[in-house]
Backbone bond lengths (Angstrom), bond angles and torsions (degrees), N, CA, C in turn:
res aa  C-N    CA-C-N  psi(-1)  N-CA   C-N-CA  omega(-1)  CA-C   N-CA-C  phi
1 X - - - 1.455 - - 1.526 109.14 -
2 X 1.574 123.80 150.16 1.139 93.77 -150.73 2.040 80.69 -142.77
3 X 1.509 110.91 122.72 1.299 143.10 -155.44 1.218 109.53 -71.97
4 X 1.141 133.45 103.15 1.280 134.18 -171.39 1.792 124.83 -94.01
5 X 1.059 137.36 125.41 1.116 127.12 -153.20 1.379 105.80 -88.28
6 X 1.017 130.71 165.72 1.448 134.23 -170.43 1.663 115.70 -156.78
7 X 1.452 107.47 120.43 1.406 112.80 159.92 1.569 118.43 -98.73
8 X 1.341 112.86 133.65 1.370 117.72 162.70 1.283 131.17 -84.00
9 X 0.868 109.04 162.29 1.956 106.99 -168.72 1.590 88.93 -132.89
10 X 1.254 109.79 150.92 1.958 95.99 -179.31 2.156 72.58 -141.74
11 X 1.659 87.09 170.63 1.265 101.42 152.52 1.573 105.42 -154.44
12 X 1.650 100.63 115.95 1.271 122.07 -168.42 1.637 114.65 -130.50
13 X 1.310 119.76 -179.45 1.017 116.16 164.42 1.648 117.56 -107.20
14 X 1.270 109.66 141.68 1.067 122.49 -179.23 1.346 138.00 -1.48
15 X 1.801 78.71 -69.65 1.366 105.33 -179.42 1.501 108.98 -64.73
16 X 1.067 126.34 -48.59 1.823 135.40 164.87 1.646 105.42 -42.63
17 X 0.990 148.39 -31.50 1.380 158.21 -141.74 1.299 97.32 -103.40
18 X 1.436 101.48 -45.71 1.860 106.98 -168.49 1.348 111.99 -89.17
19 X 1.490 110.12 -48.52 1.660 102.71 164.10 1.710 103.66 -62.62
20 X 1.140 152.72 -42.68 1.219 113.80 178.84 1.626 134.54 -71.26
21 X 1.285 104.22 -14.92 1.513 108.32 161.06 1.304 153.57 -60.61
22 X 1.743 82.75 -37.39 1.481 117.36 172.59 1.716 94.13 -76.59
23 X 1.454 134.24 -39.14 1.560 113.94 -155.44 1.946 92.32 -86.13
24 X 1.536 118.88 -6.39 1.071 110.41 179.89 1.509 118.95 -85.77
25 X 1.131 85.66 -49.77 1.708 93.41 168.13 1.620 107.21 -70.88
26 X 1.119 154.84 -31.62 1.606 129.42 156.22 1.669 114.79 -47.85
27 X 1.026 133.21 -31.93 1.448 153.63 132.90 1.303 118.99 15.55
28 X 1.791 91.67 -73.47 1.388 118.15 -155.57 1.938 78.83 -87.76
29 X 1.673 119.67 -61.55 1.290 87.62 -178.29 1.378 156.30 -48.90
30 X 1.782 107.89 -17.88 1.029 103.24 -177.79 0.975 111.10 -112.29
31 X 1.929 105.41 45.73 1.351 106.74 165.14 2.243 124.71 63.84
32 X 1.443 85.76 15.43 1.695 102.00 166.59 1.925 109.40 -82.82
33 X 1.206 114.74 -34.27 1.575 127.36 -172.90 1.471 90.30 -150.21
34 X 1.751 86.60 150.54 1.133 120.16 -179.24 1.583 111.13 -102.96
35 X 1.285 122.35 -11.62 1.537 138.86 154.92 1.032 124.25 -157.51
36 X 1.451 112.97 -169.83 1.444 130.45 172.98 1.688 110.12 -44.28
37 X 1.512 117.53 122.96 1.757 122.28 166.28 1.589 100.64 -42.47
38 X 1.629 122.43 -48.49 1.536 104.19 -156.39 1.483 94.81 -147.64
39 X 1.219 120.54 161.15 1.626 124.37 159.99 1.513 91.97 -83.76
40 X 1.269 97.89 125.24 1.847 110.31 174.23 1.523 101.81 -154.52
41 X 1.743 93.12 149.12 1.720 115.94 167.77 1.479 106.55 -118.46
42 X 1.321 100.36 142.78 1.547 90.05 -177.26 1.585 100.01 -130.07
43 X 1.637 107.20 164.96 1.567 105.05 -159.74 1.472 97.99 -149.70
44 X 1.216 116.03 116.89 1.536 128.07 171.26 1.762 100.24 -23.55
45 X 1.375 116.49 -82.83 1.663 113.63 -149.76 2.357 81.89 -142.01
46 X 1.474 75.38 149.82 2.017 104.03 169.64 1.527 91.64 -36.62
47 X 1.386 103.62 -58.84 2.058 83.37 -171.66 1.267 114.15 -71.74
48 X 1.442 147.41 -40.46 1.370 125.23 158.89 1.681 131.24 -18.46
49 X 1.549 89.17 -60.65 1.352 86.49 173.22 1.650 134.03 -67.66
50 X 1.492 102.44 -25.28 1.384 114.11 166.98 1.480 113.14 -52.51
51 X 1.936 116.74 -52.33 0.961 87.43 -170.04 1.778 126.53 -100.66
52 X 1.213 101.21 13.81 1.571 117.92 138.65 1.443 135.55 -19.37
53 X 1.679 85.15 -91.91 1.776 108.31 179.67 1.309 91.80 -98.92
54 X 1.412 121.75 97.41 1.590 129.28 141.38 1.544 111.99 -80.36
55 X 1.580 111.89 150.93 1.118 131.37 161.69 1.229 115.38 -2.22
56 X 1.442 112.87 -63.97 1.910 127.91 -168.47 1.444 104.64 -73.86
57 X 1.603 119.61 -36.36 1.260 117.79 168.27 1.485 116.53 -49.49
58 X 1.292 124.35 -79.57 1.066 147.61 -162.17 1.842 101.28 -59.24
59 X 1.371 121.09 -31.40 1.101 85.26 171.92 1.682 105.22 -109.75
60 X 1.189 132.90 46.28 1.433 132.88 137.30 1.550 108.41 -91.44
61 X 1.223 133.15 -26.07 1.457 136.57 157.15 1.569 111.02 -43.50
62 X 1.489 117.48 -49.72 0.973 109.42 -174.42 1.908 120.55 -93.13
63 X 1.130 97.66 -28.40 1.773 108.78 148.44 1.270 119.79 -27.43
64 X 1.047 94.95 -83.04 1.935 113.90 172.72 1.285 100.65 -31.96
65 X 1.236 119.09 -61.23 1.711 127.06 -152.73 1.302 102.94 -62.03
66 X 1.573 106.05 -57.86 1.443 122.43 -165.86 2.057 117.16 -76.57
67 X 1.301 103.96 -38.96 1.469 121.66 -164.81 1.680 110.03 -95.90
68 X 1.132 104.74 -28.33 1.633 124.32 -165.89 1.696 111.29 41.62
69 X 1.079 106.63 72.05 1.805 88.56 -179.01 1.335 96.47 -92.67
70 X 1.916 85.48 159.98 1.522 116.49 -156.58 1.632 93.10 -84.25
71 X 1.312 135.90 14.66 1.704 104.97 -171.81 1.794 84.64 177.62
72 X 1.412 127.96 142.77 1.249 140.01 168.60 1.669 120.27 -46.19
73 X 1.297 94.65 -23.58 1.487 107.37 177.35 1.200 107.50 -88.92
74 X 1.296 136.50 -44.14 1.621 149.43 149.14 1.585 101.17 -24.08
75 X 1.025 123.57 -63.75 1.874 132.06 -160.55 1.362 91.14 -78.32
76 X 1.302 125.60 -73.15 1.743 118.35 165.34 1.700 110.72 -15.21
77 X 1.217 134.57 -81.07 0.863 124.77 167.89 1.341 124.88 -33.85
78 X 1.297 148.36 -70.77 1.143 170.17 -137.69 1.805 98.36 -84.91
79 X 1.502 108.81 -14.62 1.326 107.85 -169.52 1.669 108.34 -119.28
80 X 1.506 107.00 -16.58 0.810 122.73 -175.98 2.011 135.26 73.96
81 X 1.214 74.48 41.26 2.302 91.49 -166.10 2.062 96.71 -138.79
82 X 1.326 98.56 169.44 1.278 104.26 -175.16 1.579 104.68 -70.98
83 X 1.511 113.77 162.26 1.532 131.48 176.01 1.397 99.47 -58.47
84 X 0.937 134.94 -29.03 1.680 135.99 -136.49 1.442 88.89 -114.14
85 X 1.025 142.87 -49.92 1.850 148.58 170.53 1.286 90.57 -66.24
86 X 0.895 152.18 -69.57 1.513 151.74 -150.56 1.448 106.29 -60.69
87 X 1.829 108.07 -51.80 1.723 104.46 178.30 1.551 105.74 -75.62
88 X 1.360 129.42 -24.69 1.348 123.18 177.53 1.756 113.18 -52.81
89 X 1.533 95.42 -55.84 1.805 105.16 -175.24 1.838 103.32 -74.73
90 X 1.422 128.38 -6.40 1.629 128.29 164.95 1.715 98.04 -82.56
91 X 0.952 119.58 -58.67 1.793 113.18 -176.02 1.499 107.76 -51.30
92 X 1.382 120.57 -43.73 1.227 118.47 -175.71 1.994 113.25 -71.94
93 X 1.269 110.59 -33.37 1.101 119.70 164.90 1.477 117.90 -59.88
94 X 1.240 148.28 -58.80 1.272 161.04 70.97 1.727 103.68 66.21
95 X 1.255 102.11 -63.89 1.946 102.68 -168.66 1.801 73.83 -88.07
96 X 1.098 141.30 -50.93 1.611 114.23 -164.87 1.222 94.62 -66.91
97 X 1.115 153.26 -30.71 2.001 121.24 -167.21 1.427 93.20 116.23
98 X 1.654 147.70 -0.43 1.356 155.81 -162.22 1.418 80.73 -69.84
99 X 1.648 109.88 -84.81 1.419 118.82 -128.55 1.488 86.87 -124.09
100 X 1.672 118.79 160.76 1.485 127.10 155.37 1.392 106.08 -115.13
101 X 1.372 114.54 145.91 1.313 125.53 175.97 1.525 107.45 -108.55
102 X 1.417 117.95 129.66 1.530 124.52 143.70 1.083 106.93 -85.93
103 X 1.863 94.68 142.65 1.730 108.48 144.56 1.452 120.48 -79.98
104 X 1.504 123.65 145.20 1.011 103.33 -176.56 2.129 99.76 -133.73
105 X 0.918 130.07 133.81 1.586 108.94 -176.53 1.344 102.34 -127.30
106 X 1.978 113.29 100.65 1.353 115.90 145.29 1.359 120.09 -84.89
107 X 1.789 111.47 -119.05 1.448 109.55 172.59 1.823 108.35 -33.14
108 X 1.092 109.81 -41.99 1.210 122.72 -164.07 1.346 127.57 -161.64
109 X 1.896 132.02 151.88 1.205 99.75 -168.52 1.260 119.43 -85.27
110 X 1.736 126.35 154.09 1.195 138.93 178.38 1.776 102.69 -116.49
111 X 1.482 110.24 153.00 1.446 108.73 169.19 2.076 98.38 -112.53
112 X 1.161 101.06 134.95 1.136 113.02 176.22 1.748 123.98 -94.92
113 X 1.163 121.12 92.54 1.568 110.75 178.09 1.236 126.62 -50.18
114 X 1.395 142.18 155.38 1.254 130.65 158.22 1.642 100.13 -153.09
115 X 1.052 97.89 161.05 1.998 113.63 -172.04 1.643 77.92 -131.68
116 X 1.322 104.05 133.73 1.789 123.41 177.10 1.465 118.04 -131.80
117 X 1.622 100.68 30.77 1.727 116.02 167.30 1.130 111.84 -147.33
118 X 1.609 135.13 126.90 0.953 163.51 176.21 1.679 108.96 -44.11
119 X 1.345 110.77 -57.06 1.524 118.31 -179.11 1.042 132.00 -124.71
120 X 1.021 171.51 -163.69 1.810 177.35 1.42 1.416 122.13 -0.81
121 X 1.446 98.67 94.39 1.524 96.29 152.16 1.388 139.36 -104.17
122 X 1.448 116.04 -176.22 1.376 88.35 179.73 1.930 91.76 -142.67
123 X 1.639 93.41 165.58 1.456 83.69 -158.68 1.732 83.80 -132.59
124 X 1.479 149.27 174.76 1.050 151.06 -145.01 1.562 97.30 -165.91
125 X 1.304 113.10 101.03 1.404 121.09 177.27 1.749 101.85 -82.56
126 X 1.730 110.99 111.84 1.222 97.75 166.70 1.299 110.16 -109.27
Protein backbone atom coordinates (compact mmCIF):
# COMPACT_ATOMS: atom_id res chain seq x y z
CA UNK A 1 0.00 0.00 0.00
CA UNK A 2 1.54 2.91 -0.89
CA UNK A 3 1.51 6.19 1.74
CA UNK A 4 0.60 9.24 0.57
CA UNK A 5 1.78 12.39 2.04
CA UNK A 6 -0.48 14.98 3.06
CA UNK A 7 -0.55 18.67 3.87
CA UNK A 8 -3.22 20.26 5.85
CA UNK A 9 -4.52 23.58 5.40
CA UNK A 10 -6.67 24.60 8.58
CA UNK A 11 -8.54 27.84 8.95
CA UNK A 12 -8.29 28.85 12.50
CA UNK A 13 -7.76 31.47 14.68
CA UNK A 14 -4.64 32.56 15.61
CA UNK A 15 -4.77 32.28 18.85
CA UNK A 16 -5.75 28.35 18.38
CA UNK A 17 -2.75 27.97 15.93
CA UNK A 18 -0.28 29.15 18.53
CA UNK A 19 -1.45 27.24 21.45
CA UNK A 20 -1.38 24.25 19.31
CA UNK A 21 2.12 24.61 18.24
CA UNK A 22 3.48 25.58 21.25
CA UNK A 23 1.74 22.25 23.09
CA UNK A 24 3.48 20.33 20.13
CA UNK A 25 6.63 21.54 20.29
CA UNK A 26 6.79 21.16 24.34
CA UNK A 27 6.16 17.56 23.08
CA UNK A 28 9.01 17.31 21.06
CA UNK A 29 10.99 18.76 24.13
CA UNK A 30 10.23 16.51 26.52
CA UNK A 31 11.11 14.08 24.31
CA UNK A 32 7.17 12.74 23.73
CA UNK A 33 7.76 13.38 19.60
CA UNK A 34 10.40 13.57 17.60
CA UNK A 35 8.47 16.24 15.31
CA UNK A 36 5.81 18.04 14.05
CA UNK A 37 2.09 15.72 14.21
CA UNK A 38 1.43 17.13 10.55
CA UNK A 39 2.81 19.38 7.72
CA UNK A 40 0.18 22.18 8.10
CA UNK A 41 -0.61 25.92 6.94
CA UNK A 42 -2.87 27.68 8.76
CA UNK A 43 -5.10 30.67 7.63
CA UNK A 44 -7.03 33.24 9.63
CA UNK A 45 -10.57 33.12 7.53
CA UNK A 46 -11.84 31.18 3.75
CA UNK A 47 -10.81 34.51 2.17
CA UNK A 48 -7.21 34.46 3.20
CA UNK A 49 -6.85 31.42 1.83
CA UNK A 50 -8.63 32.31 -1.33
CA UNK A 51 -6.51 34.95 -1.81
CA UNK A 52 -3.47 32.84 -1.42
CA UNK A 53 -4.22 29.83 -3.56
CA UNK A 54 -5.64 31.45 -6.71
CA UNK A 55 -6.47 29.52 -9.70
CA UNK A 56 -2.80 30.18 -11.31
CA UNK A 57 -1.38 29.10 -8.02
CA UNK A 58 -2.89 25.96 -7.59
CA UNK A 59 -2.45 24.85 -10.86
CA UNK A 60 1.45 25.36 -10.86
CA UNK A 61 1.07 23.33 -7.51
CA UNK A 62 -0.30 20.82 -9.40
CA UNK A 63 2.20 21.06 -12.45
CA UNK A 64 5.02 20.64 -10.25
CA UNK A 65 3.39 17.64 -8.65
CA UNK A 66 2.25 16.04 -11.72
CA UNK A 67 4.91 17.22 -14.64
CA UNK A 68 8.02 17.79 -12.44
CA UNK A 69 9.82 20.35 -14.50
CA UNK A 70 13.43 20.59 -14.30
CA UNK A 71 13.80 24.60 -14.10
CA UNK A 72 11.10 27.65 -13.52
CA UNK A 73 11.39 28.36 -17.04
CA UNK A 74 10.40 24.67 -17.82
CA UNK A 75 6.98 25.14 -15.55
CA UNK A 76 6.50 28.66 -17.23
CA UNK A 77 6.24 26.93 -20.24
CA UNK A 78 4.27 24.00 -19.25
CA UNK A 79 1.76 26.53 -17.75
CA UNK A 80 1.77 28.70 -20.28
CA UNK A 81 2.61 32.54 -18.61
CA UNK A 82 5.93 34.39 -18.48
CA UNK A 83 9.19 33.02 -16.43
CA UNK A 84 9.13 36.12 -14.38
CA UNK A 85 5.22 35.64 -13.00
CA UNK A 86 5.81 32.11 -12.60
CA UNK A 87 9.09 32.67 -10.24
CA UNK A 88 7.17 35.53 -8.50
CA UNK A 89 3.95 33.12 -7.67
CA UNK A 90 7.01 30.00 -6.74
CA UNK A 91 8.74 32.48 -4.09
CA UNK A 92 5.48 33.32 -2.79
CA UNK A 93 4.54 29.68 -2.61
CA UNK A 94 7.90 28.88 -1.09
CA UNK A 95 7.65 31.50 2.07
CA UNK A 96 4.00 29.76 2.63
CA UNK A 97 5.32 26.07 3.10
CA UNK A 98 3.56 25.18 -0.72
CA UNK A 99 6.59 24.37 -2.59
CA UNK A 100 10.58 23.79 -1.95
CA UNK A 101 12.96 25.02 -4.32
CA UNK A 102 16.42 23.53 -5.29
CA UNK A 103 19.31 25.19 -6.67
CA UNK A 104 20.64 23.35 -9.14
CA UNK A 105 23.99 24.60 -11.34
CA UNK A 106 24.58 22.97 -14.82
CA UNK A 107 25.16 25.04 -17.98
CA UNK A 108 23.83 27.40 -15.62
CA UNK A 109 21.91 27.94 -12.49
CA UNK A 110 18.27 26.74 -12.57
CA UNK A 111 15.82 26.63 -9.46
CA UNK A 112 13.88 23.51 -9.47
CA UNK A 113 10.27 23.38 -7.87
CA UNK A 114 8.95 20.48 -6.19
CA UNK A 115 5.58 19.85 -4.09
CA UNK A 116 6.53 16.70 -1.64
CA UNK A 117 2.74 15.88 -0.70
CA UNK A 118 0.42 13.99 -2.50
CA UNK A 119 -2.80 15.80 -1.10
CA UNK A 120 -4.22 18.90 0.71
CA UNK A 121 -6.92 19.15 2.71
CA UNK A 122 -8.42 21.53 4.46
CA UNK A 123 -10.24 21.32 7.65
CA UNK A 124 -12.29 24.49 9.29
CA UNK A 125 -11.89 24.89 12.98
CA UNK A 126 -15.25 26.12 14.21
Amino acid sequence: MIKTKELKLYIEDTADFKKKIKAELQDIDKGKAKKLREDSISFQSLDQLRKFLTPKRLELLRTVRHKKPSSIYELAKLVGRTPENVNTDIKFLKKLGFVEVTKVKELRKKSVPEVSYDKMTLEIVV
